[in-house]
Backbone as XML, in Angstrom:
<?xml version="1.0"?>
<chain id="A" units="angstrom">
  <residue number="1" name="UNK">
    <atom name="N" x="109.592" y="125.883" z="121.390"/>
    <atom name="CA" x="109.012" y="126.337" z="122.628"/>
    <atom name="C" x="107.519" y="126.528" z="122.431"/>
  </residue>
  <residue number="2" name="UNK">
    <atom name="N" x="106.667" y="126.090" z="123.675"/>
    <atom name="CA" x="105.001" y="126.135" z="123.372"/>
    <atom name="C" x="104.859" y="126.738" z="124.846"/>
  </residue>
  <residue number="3" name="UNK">
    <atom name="N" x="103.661" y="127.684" z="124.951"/>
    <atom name="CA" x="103.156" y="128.037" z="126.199"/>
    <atom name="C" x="101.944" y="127.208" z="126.376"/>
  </residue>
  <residue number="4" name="UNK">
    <atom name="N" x="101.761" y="126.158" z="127.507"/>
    <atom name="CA" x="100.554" y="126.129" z="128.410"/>
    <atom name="C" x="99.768" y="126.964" z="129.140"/>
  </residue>
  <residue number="5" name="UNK">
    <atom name="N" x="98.282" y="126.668" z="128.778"/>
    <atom name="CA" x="97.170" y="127.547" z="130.449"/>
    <atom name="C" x="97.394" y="126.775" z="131.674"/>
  </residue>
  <residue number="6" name="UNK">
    <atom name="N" x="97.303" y="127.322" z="132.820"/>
    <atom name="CA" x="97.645" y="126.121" z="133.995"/>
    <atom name="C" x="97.137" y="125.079" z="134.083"/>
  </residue>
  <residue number="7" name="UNK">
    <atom name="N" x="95.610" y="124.866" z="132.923"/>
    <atom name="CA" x="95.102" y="123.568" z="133.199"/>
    <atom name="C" x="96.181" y="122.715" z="132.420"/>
  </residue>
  <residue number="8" name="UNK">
    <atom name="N" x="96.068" y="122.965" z="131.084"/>
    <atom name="CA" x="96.908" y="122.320" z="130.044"/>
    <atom name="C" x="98.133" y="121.923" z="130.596"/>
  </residue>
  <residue number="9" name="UNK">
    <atom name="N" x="98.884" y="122.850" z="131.167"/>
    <atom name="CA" x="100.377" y="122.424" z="132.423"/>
    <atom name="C" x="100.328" y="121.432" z="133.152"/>
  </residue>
  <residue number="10" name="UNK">
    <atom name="N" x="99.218" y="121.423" z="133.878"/>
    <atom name="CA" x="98.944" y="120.734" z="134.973"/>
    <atom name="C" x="98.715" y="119.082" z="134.465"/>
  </residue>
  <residue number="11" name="UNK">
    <atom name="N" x="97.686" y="119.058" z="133.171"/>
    <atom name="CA" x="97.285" y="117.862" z="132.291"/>
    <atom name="C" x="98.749" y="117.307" z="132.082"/>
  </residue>
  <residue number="12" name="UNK">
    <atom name="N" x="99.328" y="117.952" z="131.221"/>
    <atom name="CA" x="100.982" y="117.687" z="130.814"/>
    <atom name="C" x="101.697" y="117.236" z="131.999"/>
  </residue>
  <residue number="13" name="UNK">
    <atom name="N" x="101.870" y="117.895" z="133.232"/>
    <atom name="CA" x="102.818" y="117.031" z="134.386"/>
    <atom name="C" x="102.009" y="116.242" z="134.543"/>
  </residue>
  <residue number="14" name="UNK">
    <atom name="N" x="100.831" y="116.084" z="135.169"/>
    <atom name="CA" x="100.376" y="114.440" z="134.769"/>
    <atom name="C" x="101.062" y="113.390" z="134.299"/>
  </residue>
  <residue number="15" name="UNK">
    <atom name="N" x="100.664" y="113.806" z="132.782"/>
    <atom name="CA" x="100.586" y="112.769" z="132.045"/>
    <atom name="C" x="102.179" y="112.149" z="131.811"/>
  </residue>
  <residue number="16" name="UNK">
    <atom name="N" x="102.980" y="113.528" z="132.097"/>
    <atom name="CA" x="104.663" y="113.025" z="132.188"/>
    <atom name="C" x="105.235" y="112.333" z="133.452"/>
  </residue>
  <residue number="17" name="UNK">
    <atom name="N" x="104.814" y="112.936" z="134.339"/>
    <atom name="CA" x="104.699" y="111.932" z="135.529"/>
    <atom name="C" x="104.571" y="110.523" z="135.266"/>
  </residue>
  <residue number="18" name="UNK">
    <atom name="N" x="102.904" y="110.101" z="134.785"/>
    <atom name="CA" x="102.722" y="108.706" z="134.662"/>
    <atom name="C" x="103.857" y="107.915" z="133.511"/>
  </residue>
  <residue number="19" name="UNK">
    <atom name="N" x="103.866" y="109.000" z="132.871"/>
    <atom name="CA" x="105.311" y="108.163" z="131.886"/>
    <atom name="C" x="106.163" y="107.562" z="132.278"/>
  </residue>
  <residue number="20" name="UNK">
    <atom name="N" x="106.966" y="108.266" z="133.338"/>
    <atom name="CA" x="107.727" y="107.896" z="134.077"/>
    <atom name="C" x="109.087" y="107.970" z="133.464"/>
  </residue>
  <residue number="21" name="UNK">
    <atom name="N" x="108.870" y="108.873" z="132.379"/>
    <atom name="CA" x="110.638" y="109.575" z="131.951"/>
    <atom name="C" x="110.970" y="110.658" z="132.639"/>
  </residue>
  <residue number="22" name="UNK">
    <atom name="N" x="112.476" y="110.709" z="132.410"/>
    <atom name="CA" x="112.579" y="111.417" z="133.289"/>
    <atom name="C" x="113.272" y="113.036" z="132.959"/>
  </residue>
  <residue number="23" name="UNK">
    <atom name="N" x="112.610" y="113.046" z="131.363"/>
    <atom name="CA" x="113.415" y="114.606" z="130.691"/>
    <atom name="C" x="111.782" y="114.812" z="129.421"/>
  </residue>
  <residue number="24" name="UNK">
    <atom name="N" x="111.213" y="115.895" z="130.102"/>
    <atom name="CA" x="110.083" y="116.308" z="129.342"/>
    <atom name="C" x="109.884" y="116.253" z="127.905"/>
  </residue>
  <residue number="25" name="UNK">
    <atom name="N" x="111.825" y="116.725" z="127.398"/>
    <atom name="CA" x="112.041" y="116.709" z="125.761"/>
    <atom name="C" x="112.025" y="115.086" z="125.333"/>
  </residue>
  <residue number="26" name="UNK">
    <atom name="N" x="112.144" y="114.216" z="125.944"/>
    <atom name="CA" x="112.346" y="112.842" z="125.703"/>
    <atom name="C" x="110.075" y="112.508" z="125.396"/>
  </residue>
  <residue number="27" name="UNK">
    <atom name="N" x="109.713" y="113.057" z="126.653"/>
    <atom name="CA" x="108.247" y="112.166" z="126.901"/>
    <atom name="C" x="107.642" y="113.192" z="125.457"/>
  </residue>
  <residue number="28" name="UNK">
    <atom name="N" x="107.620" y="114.466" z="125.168"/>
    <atom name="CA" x="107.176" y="115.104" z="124.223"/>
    <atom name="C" x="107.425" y="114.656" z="122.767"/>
  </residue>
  <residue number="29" name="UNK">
    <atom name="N" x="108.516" y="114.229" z="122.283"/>
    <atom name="CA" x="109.244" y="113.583" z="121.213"/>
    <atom name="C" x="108.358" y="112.493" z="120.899"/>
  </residue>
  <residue number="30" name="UNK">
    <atom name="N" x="108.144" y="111.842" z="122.434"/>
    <atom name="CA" x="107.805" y="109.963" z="122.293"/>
    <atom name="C" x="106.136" y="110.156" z="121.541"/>
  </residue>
  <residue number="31" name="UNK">
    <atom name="N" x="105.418" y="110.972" z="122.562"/>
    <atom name="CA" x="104.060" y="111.297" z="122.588"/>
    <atom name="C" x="103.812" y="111.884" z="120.737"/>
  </residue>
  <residue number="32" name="UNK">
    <atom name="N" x="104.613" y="112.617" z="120.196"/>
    <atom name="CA" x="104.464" y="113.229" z="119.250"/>
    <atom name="C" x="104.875" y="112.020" z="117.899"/>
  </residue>
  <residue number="33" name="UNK">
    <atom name="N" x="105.449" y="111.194" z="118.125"/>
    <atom name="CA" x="105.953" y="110.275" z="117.488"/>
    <atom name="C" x="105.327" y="109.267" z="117.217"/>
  </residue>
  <residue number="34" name="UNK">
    <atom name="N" x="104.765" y="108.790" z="118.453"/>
    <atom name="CA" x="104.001" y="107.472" z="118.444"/>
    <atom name="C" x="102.465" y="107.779" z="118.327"/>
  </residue>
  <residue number="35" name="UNK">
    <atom name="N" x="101.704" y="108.851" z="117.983"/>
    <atom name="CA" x="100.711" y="108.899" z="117.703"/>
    <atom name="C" x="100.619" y="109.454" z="116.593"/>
  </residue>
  <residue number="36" name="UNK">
    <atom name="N" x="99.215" y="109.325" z="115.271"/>
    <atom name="CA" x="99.640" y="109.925" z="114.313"/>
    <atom name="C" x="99.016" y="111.313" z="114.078"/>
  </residue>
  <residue number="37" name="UNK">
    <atom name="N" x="99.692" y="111.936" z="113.585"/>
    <atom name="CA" x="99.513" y="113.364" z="113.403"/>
    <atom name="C" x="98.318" y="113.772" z="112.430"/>
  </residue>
  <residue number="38" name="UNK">
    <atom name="N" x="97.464" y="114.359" z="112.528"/>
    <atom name="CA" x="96.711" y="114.865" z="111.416"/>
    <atom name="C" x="96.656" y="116.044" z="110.981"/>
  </residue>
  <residue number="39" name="UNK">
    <atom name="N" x="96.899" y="116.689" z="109.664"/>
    <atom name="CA" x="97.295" y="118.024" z="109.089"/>
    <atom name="C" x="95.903" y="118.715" z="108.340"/>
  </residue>
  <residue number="40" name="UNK">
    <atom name="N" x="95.262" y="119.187" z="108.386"/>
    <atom name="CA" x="93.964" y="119.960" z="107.840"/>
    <atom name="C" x="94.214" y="120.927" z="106.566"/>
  </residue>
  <residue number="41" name="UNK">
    <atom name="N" x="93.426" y="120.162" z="105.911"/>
    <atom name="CA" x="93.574" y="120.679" z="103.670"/>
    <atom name="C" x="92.526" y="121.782" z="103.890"/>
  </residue>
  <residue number="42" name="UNK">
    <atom name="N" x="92.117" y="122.451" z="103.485"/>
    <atom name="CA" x="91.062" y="123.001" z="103.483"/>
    <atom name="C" x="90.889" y="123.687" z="101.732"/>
  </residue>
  <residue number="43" name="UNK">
    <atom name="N" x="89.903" y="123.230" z="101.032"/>
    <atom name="CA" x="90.034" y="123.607" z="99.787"/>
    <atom name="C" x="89.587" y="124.583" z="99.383"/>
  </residue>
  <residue number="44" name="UNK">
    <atom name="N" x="89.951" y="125.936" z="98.773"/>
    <atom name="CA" x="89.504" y="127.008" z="98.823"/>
    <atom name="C" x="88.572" y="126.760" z="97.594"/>
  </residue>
  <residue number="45" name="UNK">
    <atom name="N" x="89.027" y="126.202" z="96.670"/>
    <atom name="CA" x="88.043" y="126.872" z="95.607"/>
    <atom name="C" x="86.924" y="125.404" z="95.577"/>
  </residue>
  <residue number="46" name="UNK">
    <atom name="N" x="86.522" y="124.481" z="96.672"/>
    <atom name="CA" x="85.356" y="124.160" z="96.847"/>
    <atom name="C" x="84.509" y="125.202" z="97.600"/>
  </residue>
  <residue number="47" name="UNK">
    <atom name="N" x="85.161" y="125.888" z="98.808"/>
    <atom name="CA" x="84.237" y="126.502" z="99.405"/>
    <atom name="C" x="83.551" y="127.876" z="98.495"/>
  </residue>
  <residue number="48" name="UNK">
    <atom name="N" x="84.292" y="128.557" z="97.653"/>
    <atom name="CA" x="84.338" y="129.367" z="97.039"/>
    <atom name="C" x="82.663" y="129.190" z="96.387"/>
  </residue>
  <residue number="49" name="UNK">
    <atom name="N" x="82.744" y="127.730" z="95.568"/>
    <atom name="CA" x="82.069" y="127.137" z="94.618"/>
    <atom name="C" x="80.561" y="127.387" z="95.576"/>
  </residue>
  <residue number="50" name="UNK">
    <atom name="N" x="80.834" y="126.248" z="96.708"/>
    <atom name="CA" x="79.801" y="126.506" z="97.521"/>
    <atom name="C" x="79.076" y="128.028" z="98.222"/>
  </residue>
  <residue number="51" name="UNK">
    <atom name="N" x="79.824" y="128.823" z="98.284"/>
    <atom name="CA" x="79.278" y="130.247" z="98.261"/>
    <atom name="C" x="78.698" y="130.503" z="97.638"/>
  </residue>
  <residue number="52" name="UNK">
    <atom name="N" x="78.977" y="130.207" z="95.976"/>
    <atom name="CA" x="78.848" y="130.893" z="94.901"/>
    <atom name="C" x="76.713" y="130.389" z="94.476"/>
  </residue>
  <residue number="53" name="UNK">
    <atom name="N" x="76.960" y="128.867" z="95.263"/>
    <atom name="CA" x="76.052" y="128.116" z="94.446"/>
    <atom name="C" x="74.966" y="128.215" z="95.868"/>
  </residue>
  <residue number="54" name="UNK">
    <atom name="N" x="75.508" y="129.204" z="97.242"/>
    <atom name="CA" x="74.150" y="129.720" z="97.630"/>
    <atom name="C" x="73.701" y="130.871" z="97.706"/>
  </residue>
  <residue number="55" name="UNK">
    <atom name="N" x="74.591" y="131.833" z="96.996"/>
    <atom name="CA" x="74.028" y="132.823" z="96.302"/>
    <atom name="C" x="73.163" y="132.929" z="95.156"/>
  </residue>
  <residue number="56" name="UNK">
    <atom name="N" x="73.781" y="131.764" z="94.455"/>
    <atom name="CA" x="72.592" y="131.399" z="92.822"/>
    <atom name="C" x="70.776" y="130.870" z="94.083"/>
  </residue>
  <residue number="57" name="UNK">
    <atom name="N" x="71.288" y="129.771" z="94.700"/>
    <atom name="CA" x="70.274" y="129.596" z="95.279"/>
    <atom name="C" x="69.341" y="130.365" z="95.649"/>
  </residue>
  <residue number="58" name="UNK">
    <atom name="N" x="69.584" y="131.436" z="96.205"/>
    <atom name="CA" x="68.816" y="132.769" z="96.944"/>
    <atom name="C" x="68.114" y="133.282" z="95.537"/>
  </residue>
  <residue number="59" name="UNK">
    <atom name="N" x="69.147" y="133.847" z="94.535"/>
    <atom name="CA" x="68.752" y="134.493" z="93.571"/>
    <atom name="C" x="67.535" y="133.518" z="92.551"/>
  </residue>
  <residue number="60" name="UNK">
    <atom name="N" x="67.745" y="132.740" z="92.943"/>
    <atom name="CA" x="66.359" y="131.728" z="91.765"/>
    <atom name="C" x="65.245" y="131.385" z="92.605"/>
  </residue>
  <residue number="61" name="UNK">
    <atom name="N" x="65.374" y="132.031" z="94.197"/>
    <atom name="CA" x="64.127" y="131.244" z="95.001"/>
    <atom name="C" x="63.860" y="133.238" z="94.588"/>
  </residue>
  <residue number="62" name="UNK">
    <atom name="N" x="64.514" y="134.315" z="94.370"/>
    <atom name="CA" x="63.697" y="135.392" z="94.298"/>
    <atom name="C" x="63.049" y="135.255" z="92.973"/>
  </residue>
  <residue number="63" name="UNK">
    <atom name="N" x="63.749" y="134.916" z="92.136"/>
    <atom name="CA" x="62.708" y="135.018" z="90.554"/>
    <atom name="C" x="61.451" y="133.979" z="90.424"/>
  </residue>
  <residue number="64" name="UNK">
    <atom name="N" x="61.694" y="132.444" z="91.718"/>
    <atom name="CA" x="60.195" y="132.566" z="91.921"/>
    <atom name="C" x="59.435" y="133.371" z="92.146"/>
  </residue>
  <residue number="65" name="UNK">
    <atom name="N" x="59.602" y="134.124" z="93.333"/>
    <atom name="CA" x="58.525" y="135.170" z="93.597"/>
    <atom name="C" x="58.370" y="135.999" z="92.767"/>
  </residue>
  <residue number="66" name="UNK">
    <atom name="N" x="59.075" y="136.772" z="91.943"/>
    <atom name="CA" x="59.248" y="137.748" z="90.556"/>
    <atom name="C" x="58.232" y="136.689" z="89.969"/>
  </residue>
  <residue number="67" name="UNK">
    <atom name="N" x="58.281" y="135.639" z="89.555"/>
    <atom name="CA" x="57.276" y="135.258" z="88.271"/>
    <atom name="C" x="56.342" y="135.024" z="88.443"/>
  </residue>
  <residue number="68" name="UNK">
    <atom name="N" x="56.156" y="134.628" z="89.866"/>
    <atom name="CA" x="54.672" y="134.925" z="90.672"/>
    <atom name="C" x="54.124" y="135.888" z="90.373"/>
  </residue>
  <residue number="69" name="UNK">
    <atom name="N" x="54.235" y="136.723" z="90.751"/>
    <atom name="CA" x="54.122" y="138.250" z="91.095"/>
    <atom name="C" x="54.003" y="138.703" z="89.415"/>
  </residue>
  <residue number="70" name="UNK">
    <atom name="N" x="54.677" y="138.270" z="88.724"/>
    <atom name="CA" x="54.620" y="138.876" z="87.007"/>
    <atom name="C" x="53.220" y="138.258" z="86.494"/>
  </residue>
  <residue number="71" name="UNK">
    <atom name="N" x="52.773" y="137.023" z="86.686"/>
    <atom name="CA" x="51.895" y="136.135" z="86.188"/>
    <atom name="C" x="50.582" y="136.830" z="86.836"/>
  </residue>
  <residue number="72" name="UNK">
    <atom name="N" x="50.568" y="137.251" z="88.061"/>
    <atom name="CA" x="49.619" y="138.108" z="88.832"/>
    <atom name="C" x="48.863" y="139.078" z="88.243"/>
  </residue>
  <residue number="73" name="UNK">
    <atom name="N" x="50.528" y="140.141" z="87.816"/>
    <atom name="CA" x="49.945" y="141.195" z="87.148"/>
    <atom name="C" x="49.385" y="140.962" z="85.928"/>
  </residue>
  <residue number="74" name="UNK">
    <atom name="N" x="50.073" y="140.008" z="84.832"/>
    <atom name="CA" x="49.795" y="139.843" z="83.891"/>
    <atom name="C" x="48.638" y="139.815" z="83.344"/>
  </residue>
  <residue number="75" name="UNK">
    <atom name="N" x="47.783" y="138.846" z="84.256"/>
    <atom name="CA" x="46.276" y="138.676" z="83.820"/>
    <atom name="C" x="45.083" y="139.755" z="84.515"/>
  </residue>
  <residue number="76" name="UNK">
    <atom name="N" x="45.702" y="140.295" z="85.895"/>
    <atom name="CA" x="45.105" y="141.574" z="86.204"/>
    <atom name="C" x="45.180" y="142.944" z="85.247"/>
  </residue>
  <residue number="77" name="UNK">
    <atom name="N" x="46.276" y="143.324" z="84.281"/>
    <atom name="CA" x="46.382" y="144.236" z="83.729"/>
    <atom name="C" x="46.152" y="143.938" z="81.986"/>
  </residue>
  <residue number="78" name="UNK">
    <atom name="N" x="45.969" y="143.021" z="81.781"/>
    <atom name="CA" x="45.929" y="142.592" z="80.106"/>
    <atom name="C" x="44.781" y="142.021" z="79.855"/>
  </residue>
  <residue number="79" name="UNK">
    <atom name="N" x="44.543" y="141.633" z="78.385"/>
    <atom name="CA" x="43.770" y="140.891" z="78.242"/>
    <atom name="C" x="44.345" y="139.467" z="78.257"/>
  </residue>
  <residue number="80" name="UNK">
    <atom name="N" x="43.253" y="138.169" z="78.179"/>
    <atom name="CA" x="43.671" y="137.106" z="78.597"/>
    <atom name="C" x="44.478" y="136.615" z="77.139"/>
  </residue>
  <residue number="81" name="UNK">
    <atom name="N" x="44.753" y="137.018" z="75.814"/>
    <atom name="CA" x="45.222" y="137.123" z="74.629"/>
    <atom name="C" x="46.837" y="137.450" z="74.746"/>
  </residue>
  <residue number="82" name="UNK">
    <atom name="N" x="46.330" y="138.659" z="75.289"/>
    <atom name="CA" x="47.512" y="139.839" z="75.530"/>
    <atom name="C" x="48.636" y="138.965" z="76.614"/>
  </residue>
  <residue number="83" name="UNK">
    <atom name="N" x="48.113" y="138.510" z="77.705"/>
    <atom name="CA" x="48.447" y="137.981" z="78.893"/>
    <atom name="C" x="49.738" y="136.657" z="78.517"/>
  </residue>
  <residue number="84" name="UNK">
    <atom name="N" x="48.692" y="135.672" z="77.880"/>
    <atom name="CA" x="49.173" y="134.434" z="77.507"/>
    <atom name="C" x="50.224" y="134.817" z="76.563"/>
  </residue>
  <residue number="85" name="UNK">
    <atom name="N" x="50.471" y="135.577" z="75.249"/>
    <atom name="CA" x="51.483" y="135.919" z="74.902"/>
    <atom name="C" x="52.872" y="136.020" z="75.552"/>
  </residue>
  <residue number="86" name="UNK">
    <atom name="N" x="52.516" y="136.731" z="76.546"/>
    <atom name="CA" x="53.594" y="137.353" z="77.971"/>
    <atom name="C" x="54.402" y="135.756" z="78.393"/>
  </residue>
  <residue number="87" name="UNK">
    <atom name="N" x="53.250" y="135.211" z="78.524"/>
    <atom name="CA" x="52.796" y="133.904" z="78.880"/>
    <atom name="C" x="54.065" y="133.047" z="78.699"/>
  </residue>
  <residue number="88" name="UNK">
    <atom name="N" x="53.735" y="132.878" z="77.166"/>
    <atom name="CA" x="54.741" y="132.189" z="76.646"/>
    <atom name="C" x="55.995" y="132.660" z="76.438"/>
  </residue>
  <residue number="89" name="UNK">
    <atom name="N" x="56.870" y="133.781" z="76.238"/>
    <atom name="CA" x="57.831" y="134.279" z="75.833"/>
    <atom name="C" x="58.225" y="134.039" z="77.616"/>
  </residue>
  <residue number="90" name="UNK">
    <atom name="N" x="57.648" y="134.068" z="78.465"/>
    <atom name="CA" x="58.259" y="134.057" z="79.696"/>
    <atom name="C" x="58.727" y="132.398" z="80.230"/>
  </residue>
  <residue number="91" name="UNK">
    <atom name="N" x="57.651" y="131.256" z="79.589"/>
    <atom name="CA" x="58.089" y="130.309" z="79.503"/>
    <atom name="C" x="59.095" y="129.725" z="79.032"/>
  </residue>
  <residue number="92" name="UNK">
    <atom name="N" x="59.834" y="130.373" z="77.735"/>
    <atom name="CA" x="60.967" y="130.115" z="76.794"/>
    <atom name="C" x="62.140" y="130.439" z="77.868"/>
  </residue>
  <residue number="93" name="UNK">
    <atom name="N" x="61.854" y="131.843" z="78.532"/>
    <atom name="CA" x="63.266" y="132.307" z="79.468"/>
    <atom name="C" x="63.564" y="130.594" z="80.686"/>
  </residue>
  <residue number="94" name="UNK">
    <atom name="N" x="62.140" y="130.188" z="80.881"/>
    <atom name="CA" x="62.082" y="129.704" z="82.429"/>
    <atom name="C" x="62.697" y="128.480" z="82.012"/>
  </residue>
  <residue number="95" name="UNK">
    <atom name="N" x="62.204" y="128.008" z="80.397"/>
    <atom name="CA" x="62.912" y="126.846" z="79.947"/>
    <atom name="C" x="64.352" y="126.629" z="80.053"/>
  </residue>
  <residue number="96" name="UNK">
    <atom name="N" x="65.242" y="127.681" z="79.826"/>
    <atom name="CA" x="66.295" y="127.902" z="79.550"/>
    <atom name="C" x="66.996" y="127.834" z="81.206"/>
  </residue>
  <residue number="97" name="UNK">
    <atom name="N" x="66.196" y="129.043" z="81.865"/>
    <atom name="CA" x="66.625" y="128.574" z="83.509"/>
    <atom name="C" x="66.717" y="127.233" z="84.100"/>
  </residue>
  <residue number="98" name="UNK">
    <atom name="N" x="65.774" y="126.728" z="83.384"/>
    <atom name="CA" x="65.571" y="125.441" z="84.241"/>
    <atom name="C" x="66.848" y="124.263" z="83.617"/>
  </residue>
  <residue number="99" name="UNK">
    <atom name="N" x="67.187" y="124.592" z="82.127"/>
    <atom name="CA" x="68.688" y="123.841" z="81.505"/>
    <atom name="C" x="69.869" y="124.190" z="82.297"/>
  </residue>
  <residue number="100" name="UNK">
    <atom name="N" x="69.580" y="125.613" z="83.029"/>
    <atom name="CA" x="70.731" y="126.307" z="83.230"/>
    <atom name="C" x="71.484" y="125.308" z="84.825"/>
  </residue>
  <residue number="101" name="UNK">
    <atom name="N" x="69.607" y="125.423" z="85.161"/>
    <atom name="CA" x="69.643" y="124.443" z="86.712"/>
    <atom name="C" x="70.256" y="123.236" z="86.894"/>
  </residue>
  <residue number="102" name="UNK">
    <atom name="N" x="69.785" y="122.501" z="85.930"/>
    <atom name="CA" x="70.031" y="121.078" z="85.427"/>
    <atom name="C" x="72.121" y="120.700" z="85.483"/>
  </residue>
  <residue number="103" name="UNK">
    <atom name="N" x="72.412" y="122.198" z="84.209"/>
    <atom name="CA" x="73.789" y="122.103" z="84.254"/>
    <atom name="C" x="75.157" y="122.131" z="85.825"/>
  </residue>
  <residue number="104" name="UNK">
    <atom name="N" x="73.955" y="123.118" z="86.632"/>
    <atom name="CA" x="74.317" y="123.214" z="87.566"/>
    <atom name="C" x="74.410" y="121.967" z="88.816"/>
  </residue>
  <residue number="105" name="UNK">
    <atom name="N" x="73.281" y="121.260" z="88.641"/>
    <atom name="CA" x="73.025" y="120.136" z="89.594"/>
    <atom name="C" x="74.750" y="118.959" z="88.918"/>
  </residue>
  <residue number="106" name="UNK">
    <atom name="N" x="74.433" y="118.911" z="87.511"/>
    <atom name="CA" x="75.220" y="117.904" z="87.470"/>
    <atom name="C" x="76.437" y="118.301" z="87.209"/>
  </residue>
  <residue number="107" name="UNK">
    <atom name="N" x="76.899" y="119.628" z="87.667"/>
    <atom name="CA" x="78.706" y="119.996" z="87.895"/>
    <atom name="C" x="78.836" y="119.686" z="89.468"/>
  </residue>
  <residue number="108" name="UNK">
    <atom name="N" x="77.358" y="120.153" z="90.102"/>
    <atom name="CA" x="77.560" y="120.030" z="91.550"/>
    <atom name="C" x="77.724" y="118.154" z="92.249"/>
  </residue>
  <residue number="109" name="UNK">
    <atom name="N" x="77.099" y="117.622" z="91.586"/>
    <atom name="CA" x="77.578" y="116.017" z="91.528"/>
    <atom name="C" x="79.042" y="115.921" z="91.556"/>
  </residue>
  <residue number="110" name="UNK">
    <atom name="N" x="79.140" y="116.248" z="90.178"/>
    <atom name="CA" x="80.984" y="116.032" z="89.814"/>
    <atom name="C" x="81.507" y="115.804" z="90.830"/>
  </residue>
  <residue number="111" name="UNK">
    <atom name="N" x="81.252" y="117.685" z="91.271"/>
    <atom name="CA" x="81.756" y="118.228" z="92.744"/>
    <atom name="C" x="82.230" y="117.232" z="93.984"/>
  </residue>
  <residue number="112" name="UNK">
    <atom name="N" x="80.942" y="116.898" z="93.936"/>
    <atom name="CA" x="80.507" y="116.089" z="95.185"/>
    <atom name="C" x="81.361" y="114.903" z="95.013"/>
  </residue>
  <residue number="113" name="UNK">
    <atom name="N" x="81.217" y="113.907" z="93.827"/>
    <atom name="CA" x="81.972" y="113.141" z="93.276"/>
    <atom name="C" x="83.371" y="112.845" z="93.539"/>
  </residue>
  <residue number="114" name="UNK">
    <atom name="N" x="84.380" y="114.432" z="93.176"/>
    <atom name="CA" x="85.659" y="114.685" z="93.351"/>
    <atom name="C" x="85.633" y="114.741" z="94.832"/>
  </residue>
  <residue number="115" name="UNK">
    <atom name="N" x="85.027" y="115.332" z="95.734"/>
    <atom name="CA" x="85.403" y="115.620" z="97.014"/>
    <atom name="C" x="85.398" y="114.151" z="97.813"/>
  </residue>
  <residue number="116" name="UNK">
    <atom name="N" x="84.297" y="113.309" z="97.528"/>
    <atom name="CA" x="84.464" y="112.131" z="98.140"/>
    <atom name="C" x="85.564" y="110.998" z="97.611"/>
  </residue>
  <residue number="117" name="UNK">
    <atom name="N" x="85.895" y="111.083" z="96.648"/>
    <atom name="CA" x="87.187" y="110.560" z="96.730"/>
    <atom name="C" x="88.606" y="111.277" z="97.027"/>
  </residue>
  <residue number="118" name="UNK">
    <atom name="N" x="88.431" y="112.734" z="97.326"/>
    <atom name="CA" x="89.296" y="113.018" z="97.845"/>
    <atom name="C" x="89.628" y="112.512" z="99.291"/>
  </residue>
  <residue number="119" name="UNK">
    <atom name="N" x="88.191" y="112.506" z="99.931"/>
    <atom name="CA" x="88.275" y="112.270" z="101.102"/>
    <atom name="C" x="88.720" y="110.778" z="101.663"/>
  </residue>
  <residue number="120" name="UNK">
    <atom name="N" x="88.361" y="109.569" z="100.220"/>
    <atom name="CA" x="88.647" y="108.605" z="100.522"/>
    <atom name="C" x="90.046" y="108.460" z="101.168"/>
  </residue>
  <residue number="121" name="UNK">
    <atom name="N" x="90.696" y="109.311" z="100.096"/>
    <atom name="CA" x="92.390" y="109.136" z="99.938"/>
    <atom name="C" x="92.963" y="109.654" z="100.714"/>
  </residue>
  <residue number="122" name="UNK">
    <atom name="N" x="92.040" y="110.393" z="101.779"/>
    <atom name="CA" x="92.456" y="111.168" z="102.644"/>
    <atom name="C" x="92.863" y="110.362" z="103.926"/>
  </residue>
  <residue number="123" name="UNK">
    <atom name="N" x="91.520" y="109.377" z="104.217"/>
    <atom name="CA" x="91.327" y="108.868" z="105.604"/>
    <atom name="C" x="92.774" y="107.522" z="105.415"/>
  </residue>
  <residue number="124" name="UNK">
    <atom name="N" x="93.319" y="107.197" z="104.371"/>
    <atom name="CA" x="94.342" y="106.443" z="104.163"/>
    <atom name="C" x="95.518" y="107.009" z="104.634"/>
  </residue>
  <residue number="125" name="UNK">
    <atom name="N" x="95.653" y="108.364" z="104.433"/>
    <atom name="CA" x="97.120" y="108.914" z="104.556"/>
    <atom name="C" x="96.815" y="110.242" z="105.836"/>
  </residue>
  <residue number="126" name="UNK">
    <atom name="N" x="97.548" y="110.831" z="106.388"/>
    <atom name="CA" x="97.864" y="111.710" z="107.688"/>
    <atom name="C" x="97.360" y="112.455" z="107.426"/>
  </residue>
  <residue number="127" name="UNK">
    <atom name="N" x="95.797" y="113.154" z="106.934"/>
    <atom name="CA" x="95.895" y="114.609" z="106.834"/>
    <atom name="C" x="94.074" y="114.232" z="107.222"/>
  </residue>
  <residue number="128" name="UNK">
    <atom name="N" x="93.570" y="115.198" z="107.453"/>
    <atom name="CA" x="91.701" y="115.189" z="106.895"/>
    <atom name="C" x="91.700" y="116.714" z="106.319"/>
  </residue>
  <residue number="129" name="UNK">
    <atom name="N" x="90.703" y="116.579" z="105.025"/>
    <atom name="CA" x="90.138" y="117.637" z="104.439"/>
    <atom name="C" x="89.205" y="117.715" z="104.843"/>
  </residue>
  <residue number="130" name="UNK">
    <atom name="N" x="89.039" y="119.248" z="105.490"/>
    <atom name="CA" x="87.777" y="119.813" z="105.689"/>
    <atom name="C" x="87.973" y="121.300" z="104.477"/>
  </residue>
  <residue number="131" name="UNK">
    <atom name="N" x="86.187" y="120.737" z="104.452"/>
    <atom name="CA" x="86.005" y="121.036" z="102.950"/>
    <atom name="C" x="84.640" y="122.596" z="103.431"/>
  </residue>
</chain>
């Protein structure tokens, strides 16, 4: 059993009308039968991933501004000796961020990778993943 709005009702005698059967359970069966059905995947732990990887996003566009802002003070409050020291030990961290980035881009490929052939295999058989 399904409830219609009166438009949806109204669409439905229509369209059973033009059928021209003459038992609703017969034209509903036919309609449901002869067209193909599509079922919706929805993958949790891509979206998850994708949350995850625009929260990292946010958090590395703030430690730009943090190293801005550090490099600022640095040479306003030190000497230019003193400073560049800072300098470098802060470069070693950024090096490491920036491997960290790298690792990240190319899991997010993978990602990307796996999802489009999921999707290939998808548009072949009854279902679409929305991702």
């Amino acid at each position: 059993m399904f409830r219609l709005n009166d438009e949806d009702n109204a669409k439905f005698l229509s369209l059973f009308e033009q059928s021209g059967m003459k038992i609703k359970a017969h034209f509903i069966t036919s309609v449901l039968f002869s067209k193909e059905i599509k079922s919706v995947k929805f993958d949790k732990s891509v979206l998850d991933f994708y949350i995850k990887l625009t929260e990292l996003y946010g958090q590395f566009r703030a430690v730009g501004v943090n190293y801005n802002q550090i490099v600022k003070i640095l040479y306003r409050n030190f000497s230019e000796k003193k400073a560049a020291a800072y300098l470098f030990k802060l470069e070693k961290q950024t090096a490491q961020m920036v491997a960290i980035c790298k690792e990240i881009m190319a899991i997010s490929q993978q990602l990307e990778q796996h999802i489009t052939e999921k999707i290939m295999t998808c548009k072949t058989s009854n279902f679409i993943l929305y991702i």
